[in-house]
C-alpha positions as CSV (number, residue, x, y, z in Angstrom):
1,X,12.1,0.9,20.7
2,X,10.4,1.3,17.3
3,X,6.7,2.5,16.8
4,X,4.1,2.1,14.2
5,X,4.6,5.6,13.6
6,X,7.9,5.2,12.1
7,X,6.5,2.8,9.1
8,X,7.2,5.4,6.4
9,X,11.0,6.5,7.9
10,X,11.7,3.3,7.4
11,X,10.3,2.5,3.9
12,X,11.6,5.6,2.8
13,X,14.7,4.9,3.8
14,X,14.8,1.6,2.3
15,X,13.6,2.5,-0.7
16,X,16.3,5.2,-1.4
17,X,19.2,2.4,-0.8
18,X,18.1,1.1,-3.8
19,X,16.1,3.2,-6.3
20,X,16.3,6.7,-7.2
21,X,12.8,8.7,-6.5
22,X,11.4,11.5,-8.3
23,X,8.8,13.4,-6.8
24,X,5.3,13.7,-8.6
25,X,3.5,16.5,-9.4
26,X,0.0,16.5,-8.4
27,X,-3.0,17.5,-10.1
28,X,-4.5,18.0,-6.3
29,X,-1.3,18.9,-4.4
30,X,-0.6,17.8,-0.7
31,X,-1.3,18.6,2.2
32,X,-5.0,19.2,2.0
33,X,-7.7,19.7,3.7
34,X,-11.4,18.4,3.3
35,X,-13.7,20.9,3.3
36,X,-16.6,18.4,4.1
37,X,-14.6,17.9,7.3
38,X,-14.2,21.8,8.3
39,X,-10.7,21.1,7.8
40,X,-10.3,18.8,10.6
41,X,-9.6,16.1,8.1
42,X,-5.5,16.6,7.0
43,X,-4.5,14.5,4.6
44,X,-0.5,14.5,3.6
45,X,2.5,13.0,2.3
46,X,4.6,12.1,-0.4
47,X,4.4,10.8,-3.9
48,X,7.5,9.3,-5.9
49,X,7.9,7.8,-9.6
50,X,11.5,6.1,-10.7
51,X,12.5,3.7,-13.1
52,X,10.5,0.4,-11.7
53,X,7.8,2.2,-9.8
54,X,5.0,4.2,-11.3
55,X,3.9,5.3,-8.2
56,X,5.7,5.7,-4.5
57,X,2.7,7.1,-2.3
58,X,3.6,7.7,1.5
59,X,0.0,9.1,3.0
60,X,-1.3,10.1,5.8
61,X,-4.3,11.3,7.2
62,X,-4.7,12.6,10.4
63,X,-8.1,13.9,12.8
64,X,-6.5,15.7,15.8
65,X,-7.0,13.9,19.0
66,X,-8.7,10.5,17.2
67,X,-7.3,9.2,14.0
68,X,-4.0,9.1,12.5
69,X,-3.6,6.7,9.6
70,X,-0.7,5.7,6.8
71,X,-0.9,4.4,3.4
72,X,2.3,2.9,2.1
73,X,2.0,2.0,-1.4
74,X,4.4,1.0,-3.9
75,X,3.3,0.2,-7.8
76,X,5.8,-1.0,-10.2
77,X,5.7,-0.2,-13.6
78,X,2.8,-2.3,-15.2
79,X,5.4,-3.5,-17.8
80,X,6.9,-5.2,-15.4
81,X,4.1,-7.3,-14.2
82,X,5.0,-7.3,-10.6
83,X,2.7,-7.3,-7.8
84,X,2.1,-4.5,-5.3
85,X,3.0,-3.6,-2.3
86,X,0.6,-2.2,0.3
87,X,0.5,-1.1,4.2
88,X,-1.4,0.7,5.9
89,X,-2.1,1.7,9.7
90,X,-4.6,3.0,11.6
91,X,-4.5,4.5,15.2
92,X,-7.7,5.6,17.2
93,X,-7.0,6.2,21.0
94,X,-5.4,3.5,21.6
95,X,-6.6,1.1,18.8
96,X,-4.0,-0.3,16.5
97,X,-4.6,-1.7,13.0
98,X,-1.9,-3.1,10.8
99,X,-2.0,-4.3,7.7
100,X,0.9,-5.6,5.3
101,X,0.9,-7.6,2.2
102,X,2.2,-7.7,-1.4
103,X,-1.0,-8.5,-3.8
104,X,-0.7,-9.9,-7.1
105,X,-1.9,-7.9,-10.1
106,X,-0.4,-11.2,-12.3
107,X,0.9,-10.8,-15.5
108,X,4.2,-12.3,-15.3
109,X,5.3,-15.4,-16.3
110,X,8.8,-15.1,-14.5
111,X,7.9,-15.3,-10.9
112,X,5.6,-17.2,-9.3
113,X,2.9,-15.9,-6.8
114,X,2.5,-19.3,-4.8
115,X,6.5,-19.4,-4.1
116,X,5.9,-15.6,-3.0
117,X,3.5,-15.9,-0.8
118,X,5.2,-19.2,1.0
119,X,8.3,-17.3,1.8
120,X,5.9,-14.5,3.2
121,X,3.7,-17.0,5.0
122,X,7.0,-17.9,6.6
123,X,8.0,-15.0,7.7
124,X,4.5,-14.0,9.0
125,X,4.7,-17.7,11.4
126,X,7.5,-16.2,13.2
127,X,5.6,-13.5,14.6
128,X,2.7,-15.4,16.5
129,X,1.9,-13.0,19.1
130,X,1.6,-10.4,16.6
131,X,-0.9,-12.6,14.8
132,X,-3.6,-13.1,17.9
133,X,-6.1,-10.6,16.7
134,X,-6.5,-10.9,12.9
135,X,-8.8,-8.6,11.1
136,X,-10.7,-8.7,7.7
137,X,-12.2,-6.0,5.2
138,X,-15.7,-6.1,4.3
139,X,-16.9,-6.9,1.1
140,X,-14.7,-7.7,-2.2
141,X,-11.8,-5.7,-1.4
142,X,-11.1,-8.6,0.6
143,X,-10.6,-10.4,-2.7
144,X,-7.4,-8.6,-3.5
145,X,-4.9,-9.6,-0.6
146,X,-3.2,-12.3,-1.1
147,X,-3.0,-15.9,1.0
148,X,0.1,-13.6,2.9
149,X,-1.3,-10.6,4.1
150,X,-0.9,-9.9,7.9
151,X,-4.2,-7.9,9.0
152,X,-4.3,-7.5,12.7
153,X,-5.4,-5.3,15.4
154,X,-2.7,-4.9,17.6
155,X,-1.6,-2.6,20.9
156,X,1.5,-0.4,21.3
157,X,2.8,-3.0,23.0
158,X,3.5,-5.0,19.2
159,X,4.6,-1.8,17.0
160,X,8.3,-3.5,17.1
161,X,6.9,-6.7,16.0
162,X,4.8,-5.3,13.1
163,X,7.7,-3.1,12.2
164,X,10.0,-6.0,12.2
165,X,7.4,-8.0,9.5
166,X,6.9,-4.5,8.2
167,X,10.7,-4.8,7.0
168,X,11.1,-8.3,6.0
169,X,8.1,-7.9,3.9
170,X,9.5,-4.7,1.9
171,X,12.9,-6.2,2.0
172,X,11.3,-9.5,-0.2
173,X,9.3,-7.3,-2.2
174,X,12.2,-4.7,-3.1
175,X,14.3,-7.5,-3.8
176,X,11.5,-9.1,-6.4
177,X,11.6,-5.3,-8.3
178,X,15.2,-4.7,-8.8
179,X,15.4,-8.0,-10.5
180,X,12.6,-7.7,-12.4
181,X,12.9,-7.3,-16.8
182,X,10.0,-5.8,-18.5
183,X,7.4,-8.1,-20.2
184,X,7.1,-8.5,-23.9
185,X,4.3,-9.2,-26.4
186,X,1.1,-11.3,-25.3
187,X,2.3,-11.2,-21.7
188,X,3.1,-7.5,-21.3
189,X,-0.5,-7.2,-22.9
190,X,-2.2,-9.8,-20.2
191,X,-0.4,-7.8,-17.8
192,X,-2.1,-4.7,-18.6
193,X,-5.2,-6.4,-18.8
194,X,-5.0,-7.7,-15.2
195,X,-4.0,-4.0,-13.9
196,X,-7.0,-2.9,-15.5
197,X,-9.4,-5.2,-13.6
198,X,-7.3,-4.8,-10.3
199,X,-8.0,-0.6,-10.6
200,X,-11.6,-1.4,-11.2
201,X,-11.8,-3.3,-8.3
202,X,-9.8,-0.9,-5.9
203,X,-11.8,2.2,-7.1
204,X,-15.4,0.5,-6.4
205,X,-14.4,-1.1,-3.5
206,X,-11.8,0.1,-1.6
207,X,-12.5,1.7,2.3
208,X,-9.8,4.8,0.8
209,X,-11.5,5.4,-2.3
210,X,-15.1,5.3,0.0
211,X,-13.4,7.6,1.7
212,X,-12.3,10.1,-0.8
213,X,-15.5,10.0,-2.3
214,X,-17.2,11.2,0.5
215,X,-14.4,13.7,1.4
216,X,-14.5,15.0,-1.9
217,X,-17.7,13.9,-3.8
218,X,-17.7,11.5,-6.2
219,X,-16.0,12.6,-9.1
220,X,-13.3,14.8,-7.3
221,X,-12.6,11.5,-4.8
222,X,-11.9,9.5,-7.7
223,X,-9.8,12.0,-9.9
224,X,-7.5,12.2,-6.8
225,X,-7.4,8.3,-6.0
226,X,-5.9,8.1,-9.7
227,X,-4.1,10.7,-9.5
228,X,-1.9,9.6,-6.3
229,X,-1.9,6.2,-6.6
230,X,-2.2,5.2,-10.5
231,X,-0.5,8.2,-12.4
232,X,-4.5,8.3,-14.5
């Protein structure tokens, strides 16, 4: 039977079927430990660039005996317009939060987001159980999911449902990258544009960057946010 744990085994392992992944050097290596925390607070993983990705990131961050959460986060190259893909659970006691979805950054005139997120919504309707207990973000993060994104609070009971959506998501997504051609000219510039506003957004918004700011203070919170997750 498959648990939530095993989310990044999984994308891992399906990400090296089909692209090659270098590991990335960081600035602020992993593991570490906040010192605001004592230590308590580990926070781990494993950061990849390739050919279509600028940035692989496969986090975790862990409080013994209360919290252990994942970030799986998958950037393509901005040149090739692409949305991202984003997961991330959370596990206090025995709360479960799951969320899953692949959020447009736009740019790209050669696919189109509403055809996306149908054949997502799709798959998400054949999982109804899994879907009882929907959760939201607070404030304009919200903004940046898209009309797809499964955000539930689940129990252990679901892990093999939310790994099975887990998959068929990253198997659409994946799928969208390897047959993705780099953008040229006005819309390879648009693109850029709109992955400047969608950083903006994530760094003054998002519950992780919150977080790493008041791990790390605000300036060291933000130099590492970039420097995992947006190769800045």
């Amino acid at each position: 039977m498959g648990r939530i744990q095993d989310v990044q085994s999984i994308a891992l392992e399906e990400l090296t079927k089909h692209f090659p992944l270098n590991p990335v050097p960081l600035k602020y290596p992993l593991p570490e430990r906040a010192k605001r925390t004592l230590g308590l607070i580990k926070i781990d993983g494993e950061v990849f660039s390739s050919e279509k990705f600028s940035r692989v990131v496969l986090m975790r961050v862990t409080l013994p005996f209360y919290l252990s959460a994942t970030s799986t986060f998958l950037l393509p190259r901005v040149e090739l317009g692409l949305p991202l893909f984003d997961a991330e659970t959370v596990i206090m006691g025995k709360k479960r939060i799951v969320m899953v979805d692949v959020q447009a950054r736009g740019g790209n005139p050669g696919y189109d987001d509403d055809a996306l997120c149908d054949r997502l919504i799709t798959i998400r309707e054949r999982y109804p159980t899994l879907l009882e207990k929907k959760v939201t973000q607070l404030g304009e993060i919200q903004n940046v999911f898209s009309r797809a994104a499964c955000q539930v609070k689940i129990t252990e009971d679901n892990d093999e449902q939310a790994l099975s959506l887990f998959r068929e998501y990253l198997s659409v997504f994946l799928e969208m990258v390897e047959k993705a051609a780099p953008l040229h000219g006005d819309a390879l510039d648009h693109a850029r544009q709109v992955s400047e506003a969608y950083l903006h957004t994530v760094l003054d918004h998002d519950p992780g960057v919150k977080t790493y700011k008041m791990l790390f203070g605000k300036e060291h919170g933000v130099a590492r946010a970039l420097d995992i997750f947006f190769a800045r």
